[in-house]
N, C-alpha and C positions, 0 to 999 in steps of 0.2 A: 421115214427111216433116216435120211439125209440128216433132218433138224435135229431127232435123236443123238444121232453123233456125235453134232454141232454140240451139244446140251452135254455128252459127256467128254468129249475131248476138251473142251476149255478148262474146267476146272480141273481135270489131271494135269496140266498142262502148268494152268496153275499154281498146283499145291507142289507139283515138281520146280516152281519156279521160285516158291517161298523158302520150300527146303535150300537150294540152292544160294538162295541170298545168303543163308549159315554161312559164314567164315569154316574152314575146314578145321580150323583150332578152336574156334569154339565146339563143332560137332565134337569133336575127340576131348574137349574137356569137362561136356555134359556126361559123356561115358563114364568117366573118371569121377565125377563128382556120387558114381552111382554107388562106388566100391571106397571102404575107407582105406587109410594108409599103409594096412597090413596086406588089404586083397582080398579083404573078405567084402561079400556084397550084401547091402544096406537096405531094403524095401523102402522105406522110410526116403532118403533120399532119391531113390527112383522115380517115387510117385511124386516127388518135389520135382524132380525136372519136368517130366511128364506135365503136369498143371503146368509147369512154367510155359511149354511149347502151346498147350494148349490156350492160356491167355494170350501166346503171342498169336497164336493162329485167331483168335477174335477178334485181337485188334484189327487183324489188316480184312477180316471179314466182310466189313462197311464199303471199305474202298474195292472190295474187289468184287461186292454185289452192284455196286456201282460202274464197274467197268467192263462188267460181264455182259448184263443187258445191252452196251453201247454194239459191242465188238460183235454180238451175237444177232443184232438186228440189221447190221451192215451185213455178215453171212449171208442172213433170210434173205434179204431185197437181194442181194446177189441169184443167190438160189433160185427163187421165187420169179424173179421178175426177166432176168438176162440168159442165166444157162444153170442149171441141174450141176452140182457138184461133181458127180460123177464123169458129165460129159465136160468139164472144163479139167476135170484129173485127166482123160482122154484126150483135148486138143495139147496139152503138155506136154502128155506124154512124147507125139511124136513131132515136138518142135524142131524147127532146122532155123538155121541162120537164112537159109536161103530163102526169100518169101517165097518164088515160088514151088520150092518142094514143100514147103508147107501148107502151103495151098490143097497142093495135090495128095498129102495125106491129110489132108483135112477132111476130106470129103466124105466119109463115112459117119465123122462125128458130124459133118453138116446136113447131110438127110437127117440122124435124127435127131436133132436140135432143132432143123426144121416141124420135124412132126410133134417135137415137144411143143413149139411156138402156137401149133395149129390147134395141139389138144388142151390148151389152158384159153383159149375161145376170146382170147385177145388180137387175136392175127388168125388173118387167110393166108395162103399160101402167097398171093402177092408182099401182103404188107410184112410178112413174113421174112420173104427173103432179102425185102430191104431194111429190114432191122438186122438181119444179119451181116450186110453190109457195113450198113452203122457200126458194127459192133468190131467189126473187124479191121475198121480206121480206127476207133474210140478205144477199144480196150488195152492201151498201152499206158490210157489216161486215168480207165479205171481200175487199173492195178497200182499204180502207181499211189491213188487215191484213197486204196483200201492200205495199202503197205504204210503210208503216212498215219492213216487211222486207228493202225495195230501200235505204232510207234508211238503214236500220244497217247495214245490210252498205257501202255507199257510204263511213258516217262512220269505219268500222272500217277500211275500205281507204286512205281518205287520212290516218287517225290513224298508219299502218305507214308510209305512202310519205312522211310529210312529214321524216322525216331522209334518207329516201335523193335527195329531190328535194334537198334543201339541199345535201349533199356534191354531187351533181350542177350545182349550179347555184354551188358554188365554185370547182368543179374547173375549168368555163368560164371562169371569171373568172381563177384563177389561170393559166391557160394562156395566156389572153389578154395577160396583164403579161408572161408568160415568153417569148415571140412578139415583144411591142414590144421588150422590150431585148435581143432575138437579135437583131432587123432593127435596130434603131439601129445596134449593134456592129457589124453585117454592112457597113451602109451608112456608116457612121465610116470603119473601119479601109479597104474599098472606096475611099473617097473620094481615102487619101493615098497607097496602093498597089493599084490592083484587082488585083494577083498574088497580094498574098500574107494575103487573105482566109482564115482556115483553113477548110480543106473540111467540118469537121464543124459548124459556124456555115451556111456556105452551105447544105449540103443539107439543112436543117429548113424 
């Protein structure tokens, strides 16, 4: 259930984070690109942005199949090997500055993270408790370790996506000029004959 999560929280995570690289004026001039100059709205250039998002969402595909596995297998071994997600969302929960109050609300999650240690048959209850120890000198190192590893993986994702954002965020623009002088020409020629508008001008 844990890894499930893992498996769907990253890529929302994700795809909320590609959207986000949008400039907020390109967002609002892909809308604009939808509707021509009068305000009426265009199928035709809809489905053009549309494809457009969608090539840009392939491009960074590669890279982010590739960053996925990294971040997702550091998770596992986290999960897997040291503490259950759930019980590390728990020792968090009730952190204190002070170590030993945190000690002493630890101990709830410590029995059973204990019995998790004992039920994956890697640990008795001795060897157990001194890895729990271990862990409880060491995990300032392996947070620290994973937080580094979310951060390169992050700088290596948007080091790949930033030419594909840029072609993406010209292609809006250049659309956008090629839209105003279809609809000027549309609404020109309109002006001195609405008959004889050519139909391939009107329908964009």
């Amino acid at each position: 259930m844990q890894l499930f999560l893992m498996i769907i929280t990253i890529p929302v995570v994700g795809l909320l984070l590609v959207i986000l690289t949008i400039p907020r004026e390109c967002r609002q001039t892909a809308c604009l690109n939808c509707r021509r100059l009068d305000g009426t709205w265009s199928d035709t250039r809809f489905k053009r942005e549309i494809q457009a998002f969608g090539d840009y969402l392939s491009s960074l595909a590669v890279v982010f199949l590739l960053a996925f596995p990294i971040t997702l297998a550091a998770m596992y071994l986290i999960a897997d090997r040291l503490m259950p997600v759930s019980q590390i969302a728990q020792a968090f929960s009730v952190f204190d500055l002070s170590e030993n109050n945190w000690k002493s609300r630890l101990e709830p999650v410590q029995k059973s993270h204990l019995k998790w240690l004992v039920s994956t048959g890697r640990h008795d209850y001795q060897s157990g408790t001194e890895f729990q120890r271990a862990l409880w000198y060491g995990w300032p190192i392996i947070a620290i370790s994973f937080v580094s590893l979310c951060v390169f993986v992050l700088l290596i994702f948007l080091g790949f996506a930033k030419p594909a954002i840029r072609d993406f965020v010209t292609g809006i623009r250049e659309r956008r000029r090629m839209y105003l002088r279809l609809d000027v020409r549309r609404m020109t020629e309109g002006a001195h004959d609405p008959l004889s508008a050519p139909a391939s001008i009107a329908g964009h």
